[in-house]
C-alpha positions, 0 to 999 in steps of 0.5 A: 795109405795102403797097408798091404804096400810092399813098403809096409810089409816089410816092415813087419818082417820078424814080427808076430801076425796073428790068423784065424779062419772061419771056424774059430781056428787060431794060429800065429805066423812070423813074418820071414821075408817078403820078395818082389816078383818079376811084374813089381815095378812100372806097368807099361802105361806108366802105371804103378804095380805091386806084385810081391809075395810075403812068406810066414813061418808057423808057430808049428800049433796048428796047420793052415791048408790053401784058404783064405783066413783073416790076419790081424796085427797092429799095423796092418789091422785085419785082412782076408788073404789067401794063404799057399802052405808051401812045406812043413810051418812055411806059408806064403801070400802073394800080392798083386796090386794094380790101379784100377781105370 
């Protein structure tokens, strides 16, 4: 199974996902939406592609800049992402996920 599935995400929208970076920094992100994007879907070898961005609302306690940082949740556990801050307490991550071979 693959938490980071689109399936799986959006089953967390409305919940609390918890951050950190490399220095200790904490924060806490909801999530709000998760859309798929134009490549989401069958590649042209058949082949299945998630490609999806999920978009976080802020706590407003502390500002993200464009890095990568480790979310925590129970569902998902713990994984590093790259996170875009997009404007005020909007944050957002984009998935691309393709098979490998």
């Amino acid at each position: 199974m693959n938490p980071l599935s689109m399936k799986n995400i959006q089953k967390l929208i409305g919940e609390e996902v918890q951050l950190f970076d490399r220095d200790g920094r904490r924060g806490a992100f909801t999530v709000a939406s998760v859309e798929a994007l134009e490549r989401h879907g069958y590649d042209d070898l058949g082949r299945f592609v998630e490609h999806f961005s999920i978009k976080f609302d802020g706590d407003g306690s502390t500002h993200f800049p464009d890095g990568h940082y480790h979310f925590k949740h129970p569902k998902l556990g713990e994984i590093e992402l790259f996170v875009f801050h997009k404007h005020g307490h909007e944050y957002e991550v984009l998935v691309d996920s393709q098979p490998v071979g």
